[in-house]
C-alpha positions in Angstrom: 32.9 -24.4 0.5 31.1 -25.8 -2.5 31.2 -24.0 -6.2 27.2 -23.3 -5.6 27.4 -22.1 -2.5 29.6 -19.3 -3.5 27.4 -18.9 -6.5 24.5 -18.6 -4.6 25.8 -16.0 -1.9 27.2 -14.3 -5.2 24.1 -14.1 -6.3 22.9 -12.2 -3.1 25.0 -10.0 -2.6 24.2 -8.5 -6.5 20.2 -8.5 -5.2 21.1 -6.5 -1.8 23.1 -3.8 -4.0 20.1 -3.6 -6.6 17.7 -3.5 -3.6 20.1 -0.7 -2.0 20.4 1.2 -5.1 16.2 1.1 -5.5 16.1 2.3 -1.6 18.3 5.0 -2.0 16.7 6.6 -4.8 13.2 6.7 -3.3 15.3 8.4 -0.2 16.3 11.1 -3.2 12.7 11.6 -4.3 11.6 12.0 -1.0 14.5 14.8 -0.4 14.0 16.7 -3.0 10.0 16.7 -1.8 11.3 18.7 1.6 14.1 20.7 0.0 11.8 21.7 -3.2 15.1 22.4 -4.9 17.2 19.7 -7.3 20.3 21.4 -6.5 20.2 21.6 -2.4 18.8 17.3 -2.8 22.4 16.8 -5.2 24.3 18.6 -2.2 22.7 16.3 -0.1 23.2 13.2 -2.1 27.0 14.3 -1.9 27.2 13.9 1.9 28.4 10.7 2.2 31.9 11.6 1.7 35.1 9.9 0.7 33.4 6.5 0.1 36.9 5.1 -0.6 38.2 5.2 3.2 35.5 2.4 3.7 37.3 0.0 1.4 39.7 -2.3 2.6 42.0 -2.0 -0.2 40.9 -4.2 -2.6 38.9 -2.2 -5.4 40.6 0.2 -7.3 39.6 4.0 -5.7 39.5 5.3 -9.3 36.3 2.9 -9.1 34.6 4.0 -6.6 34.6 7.8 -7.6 33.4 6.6 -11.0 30.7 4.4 -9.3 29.6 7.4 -7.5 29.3 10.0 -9.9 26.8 7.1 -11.8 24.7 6.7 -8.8 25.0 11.1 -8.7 24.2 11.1 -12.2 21.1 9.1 -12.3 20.3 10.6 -9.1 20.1 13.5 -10.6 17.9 12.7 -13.3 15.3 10.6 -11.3 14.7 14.2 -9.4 14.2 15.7 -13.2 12.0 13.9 -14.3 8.8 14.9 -11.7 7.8 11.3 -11.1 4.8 11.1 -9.2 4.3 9.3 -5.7 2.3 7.1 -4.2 2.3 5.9 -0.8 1.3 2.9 0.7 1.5 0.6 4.1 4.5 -2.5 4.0 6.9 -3.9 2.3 7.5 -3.6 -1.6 5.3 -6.3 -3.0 2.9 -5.9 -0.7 -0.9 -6.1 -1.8 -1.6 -2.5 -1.4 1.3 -1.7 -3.7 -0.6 -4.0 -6.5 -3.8 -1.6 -5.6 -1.9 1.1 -6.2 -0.4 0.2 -10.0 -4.2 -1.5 -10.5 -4.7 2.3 -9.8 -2.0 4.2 -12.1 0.9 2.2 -12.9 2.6 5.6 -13.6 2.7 6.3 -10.3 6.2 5.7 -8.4 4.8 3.6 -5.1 6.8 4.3 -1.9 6.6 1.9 1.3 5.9 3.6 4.4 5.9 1.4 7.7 2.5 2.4 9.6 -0.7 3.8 8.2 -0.1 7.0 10.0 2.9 7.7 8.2 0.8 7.4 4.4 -1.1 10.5 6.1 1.2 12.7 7.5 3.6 12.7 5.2 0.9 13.2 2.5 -0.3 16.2 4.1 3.2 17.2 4.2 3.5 17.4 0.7 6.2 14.4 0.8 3.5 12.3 -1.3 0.9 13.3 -3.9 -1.3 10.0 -3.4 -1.7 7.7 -0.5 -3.5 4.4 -1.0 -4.9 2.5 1.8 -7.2 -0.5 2.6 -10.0 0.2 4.4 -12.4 -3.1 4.5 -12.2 -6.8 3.2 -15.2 -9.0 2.7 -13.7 -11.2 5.2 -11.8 -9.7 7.5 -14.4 -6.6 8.1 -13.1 -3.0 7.9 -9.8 -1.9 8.9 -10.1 -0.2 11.7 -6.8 1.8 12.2 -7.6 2.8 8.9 -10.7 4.5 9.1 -9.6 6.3 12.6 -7.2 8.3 10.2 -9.3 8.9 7.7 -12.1 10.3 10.3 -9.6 13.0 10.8 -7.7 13.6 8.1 -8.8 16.6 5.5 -7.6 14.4 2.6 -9.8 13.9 -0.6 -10.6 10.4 -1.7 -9.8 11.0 -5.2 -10.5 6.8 -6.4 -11.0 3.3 -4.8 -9.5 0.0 -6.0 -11.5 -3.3 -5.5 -8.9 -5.9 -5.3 -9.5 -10.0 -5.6 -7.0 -11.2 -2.9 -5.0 -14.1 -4.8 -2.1 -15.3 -2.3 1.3 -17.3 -3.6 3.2 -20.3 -1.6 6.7 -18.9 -2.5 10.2 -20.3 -1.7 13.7 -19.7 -2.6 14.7 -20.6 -6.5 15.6 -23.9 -6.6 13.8 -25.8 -3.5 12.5 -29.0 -3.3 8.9 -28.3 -2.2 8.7 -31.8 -0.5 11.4 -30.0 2.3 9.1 -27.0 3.0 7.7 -27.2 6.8 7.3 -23.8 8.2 5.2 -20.4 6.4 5.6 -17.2 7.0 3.1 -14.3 6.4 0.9 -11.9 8.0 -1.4 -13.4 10.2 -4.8 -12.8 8.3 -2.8 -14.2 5.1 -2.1 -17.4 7.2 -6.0 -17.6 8.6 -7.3 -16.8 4.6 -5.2 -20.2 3.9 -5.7 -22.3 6.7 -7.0 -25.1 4.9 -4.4 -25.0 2.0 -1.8 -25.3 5.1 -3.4 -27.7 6.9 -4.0 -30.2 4.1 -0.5 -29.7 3.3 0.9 -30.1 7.2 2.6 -26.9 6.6 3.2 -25.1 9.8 2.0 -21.3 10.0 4.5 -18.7 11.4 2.9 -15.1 11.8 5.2 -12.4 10.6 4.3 -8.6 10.5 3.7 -8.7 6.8 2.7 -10.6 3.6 5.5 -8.9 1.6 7.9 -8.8 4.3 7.9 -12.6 5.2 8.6 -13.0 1.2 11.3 -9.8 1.3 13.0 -12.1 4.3 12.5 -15.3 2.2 14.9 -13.9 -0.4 17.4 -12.7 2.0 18.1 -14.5 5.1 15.8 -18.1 4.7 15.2 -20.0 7.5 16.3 -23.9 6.7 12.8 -25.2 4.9 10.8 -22.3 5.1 8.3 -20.8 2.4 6.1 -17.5 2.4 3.0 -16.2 1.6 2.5 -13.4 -0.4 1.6 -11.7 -3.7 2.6 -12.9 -7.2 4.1 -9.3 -7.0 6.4 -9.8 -4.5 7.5 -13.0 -6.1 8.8 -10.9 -9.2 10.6 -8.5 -6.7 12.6 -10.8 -5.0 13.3 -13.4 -7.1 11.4 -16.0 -5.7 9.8 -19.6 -6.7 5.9 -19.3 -7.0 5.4 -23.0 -5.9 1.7 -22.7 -5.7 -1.1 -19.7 -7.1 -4.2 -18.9 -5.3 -4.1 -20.9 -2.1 -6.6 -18.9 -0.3 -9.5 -21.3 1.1 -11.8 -18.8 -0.5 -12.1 -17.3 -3.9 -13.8 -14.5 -2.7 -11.7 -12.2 -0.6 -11.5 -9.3 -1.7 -10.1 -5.9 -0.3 -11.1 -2.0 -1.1 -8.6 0.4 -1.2 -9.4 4.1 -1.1 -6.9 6.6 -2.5 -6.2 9.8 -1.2 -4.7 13.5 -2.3 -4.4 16.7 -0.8 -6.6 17.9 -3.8 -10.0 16.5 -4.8 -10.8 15.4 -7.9 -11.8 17.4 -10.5 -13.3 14.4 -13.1 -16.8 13.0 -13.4 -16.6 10.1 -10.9 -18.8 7.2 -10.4 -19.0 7.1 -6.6 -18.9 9.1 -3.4 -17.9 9.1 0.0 -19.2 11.0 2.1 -18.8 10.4 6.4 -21.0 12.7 9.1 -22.5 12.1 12.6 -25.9 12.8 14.0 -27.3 13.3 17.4 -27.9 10.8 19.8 -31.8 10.0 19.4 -33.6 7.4 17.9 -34.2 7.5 14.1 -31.7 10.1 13.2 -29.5 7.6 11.2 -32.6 6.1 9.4 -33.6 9.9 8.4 -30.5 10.5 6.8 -30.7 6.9 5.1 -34.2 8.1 3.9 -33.1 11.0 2.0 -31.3 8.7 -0.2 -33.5 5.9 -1.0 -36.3 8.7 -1.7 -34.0 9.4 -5.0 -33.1 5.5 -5.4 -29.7 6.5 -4.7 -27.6 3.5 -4.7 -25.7 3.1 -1.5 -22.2 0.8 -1.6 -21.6 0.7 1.8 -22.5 2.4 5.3 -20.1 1.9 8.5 -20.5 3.0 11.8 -17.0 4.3 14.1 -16.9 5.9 17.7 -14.8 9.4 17.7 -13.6 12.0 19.6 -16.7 13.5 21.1 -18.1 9.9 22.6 -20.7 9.3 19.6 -20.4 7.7 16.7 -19.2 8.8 12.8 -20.6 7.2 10.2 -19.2 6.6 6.3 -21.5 6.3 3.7 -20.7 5.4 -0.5 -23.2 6.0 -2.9 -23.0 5.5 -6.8 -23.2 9.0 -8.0 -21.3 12.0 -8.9 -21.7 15.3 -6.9 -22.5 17.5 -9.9 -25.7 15.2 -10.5 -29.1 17.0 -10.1 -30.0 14.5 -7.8 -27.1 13.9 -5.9 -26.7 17.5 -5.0 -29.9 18.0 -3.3 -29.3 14.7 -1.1 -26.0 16.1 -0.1 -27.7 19.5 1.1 -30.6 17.7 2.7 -28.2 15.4 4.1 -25.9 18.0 5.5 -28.9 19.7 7.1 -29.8 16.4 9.2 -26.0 15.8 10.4 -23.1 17.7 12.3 -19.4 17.4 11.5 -20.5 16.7 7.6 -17.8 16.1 5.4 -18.0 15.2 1.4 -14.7 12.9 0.8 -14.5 12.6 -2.4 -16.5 12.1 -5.9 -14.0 9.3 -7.6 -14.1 6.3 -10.0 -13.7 3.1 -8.7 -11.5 0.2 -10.7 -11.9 -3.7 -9.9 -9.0 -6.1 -10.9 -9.5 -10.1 -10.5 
């Protein structure tokens, strides 16, 4: 075996341990969130035992009880120091945790595999935000999405317009001109079809953006790139061989953040989602209570529920402590059943 080949599985073996330490700490913040006490999440932390009967005799056991106690240690102080969460949908690096630090890069973001997951857990008390997308100009709204948030009693509590810029990234160190294959989620690969095709790149769908890249940096297929965020480039160490290969410069996607508790600031914007009964001209009377006070409206979609009929969401600029934006609510309310007022929020845009 060559001198770089050993350098390079060196090199790792010291990212999976960084990666394992990251893991496991977010594990301990999420602990301490379901056993509300620092002390019961230490005893927990201590539960793995006599780590030295897994070595095979090469490393000191003096060394692994002082390794221990470190991890312990800082353990111990991550759960001190009240950090804040925020959940989101994928892998690290993935595009909602970008919305989420465009949000409040304070915030400690957590990876959670399915949607439903953001809004359980949340609810639970696990989390104290959960971002999600729930529409891109492009791909049209995100349906899953806005299922959950029919019947979740979450508060939107802000929204994050995000411009969609997606990376080519490979390994450190590869010769571009051997790339064949790329791997990414599948809209990724459609919002860069011509980008791939001009550059007889072959597209290989993978379940996510920042998971194809997270893969990239561990186990690589033989010439084999990813796309994904400039974010997840930084987090796994990877080449950014090209920036902003999306066919369109236009592709943005809104997120909408959620809380168990609304907001108590001025916002900018509301959300606001109801149904009405099944007869002609219902919708366009609620519609009219709005545009009678040259209310602004950001967006209005339509979603079948439970009952058979049809939900609708509605935005509007506004906050609900404005004169006028308080009557429209009450009219509203009285021309609709199953009203519910999300959330009054402020909205932040990042290119």
């Amino acid at each position: 075996m060559k001198i770089e080949d050993l350098r390079k599985k060196l090199s790792k073996i010291d990212y999976q341990l960084i990666k394992l330490l990251d893991a496991r700490m977010e594990l301990v913040l999420k602990l301490r969130r379901l056993k509300k006490n620092t002390t019961e999440a230490i005893e927990e932390m201590n539960l793995a035992g006599d780590l030295q009967k897994l070595s095979q005799g090469l490393i000191d056991p003096e060394f692994y009880r002082k390794f221990y106690q470190e991890v312990l240690t800082e353990g111990k102080r991550i759960l001190d120091s009240d950090y804040k969460l925020i959940a989101f949908q994928g892998e690290h690096g993935a595009y909602s945790e970008v919305a989420a630090r465009v949000w409040d890069d304070s915030l400690i973001p957590i990876p959670c595999t399915e949607f439903t997951e953001i809004f359980e857990e949340l609810e639970a008390g696990i989390y104290d935000y959960g971002i999600v997308p729930v529409e891109n100009n492009t791909g049209g709204v995100v349906n899953k999405v806005n299922q959950l948030i029919l019947n979740t009693k979450l508060y939107v509590v802000g929204a994050v317009e995000l411009h969609i810029h997606h990376c080519l990234l490979a390994p450190q160190g590869c010769d571009y001109r051997e790339l064949h294959a790329v791997y990414s989620h599948t809209q990724a690969l459609e919002q860069c079809r011509q980008f791939l095709a001009r550059n007889k790149l072959q597209p290989i769908p993978y379940y996510d953006t920042a998971g194809a890249a997270k893969m990239l940096a561990e186990d690589p297929p033989p010439s084999s790139a990813a796309i994904a965020s400039k974010l997840a480039a930084e987090l796994y160490n990877l080449e950014i061989i090209k920036e902003n290969i999306e066919d369109f410069d236009q592709n943005i996607t809104r997120f909408l953040v959620f809380s168990r508790q609304p907001n108590k600031e001025k916002g900018q914007k509301c959300s606001i989602v109801f149904s009405t009964a099944h007869k002609a001209g219902t919708l366009f009377r609620v519609l009219e209570v709005f545009a009678k006070r040259k209310i602004n409206l950001t967006r209005i979609e339509s979603l079948p529920n439970l009952q058979g009929s049809f939900a609708f969401f509605l935005d509007f600029e506004g906050d609900q402590h404005d004169s006028k934006i308080k009557e429209a609510l009450e009219e509203a309310k009285k021309l609709t059943t199953d009203f519910r007022l999300m959330g009054c929020y402020n909205e932040k845009k990042a290119e």
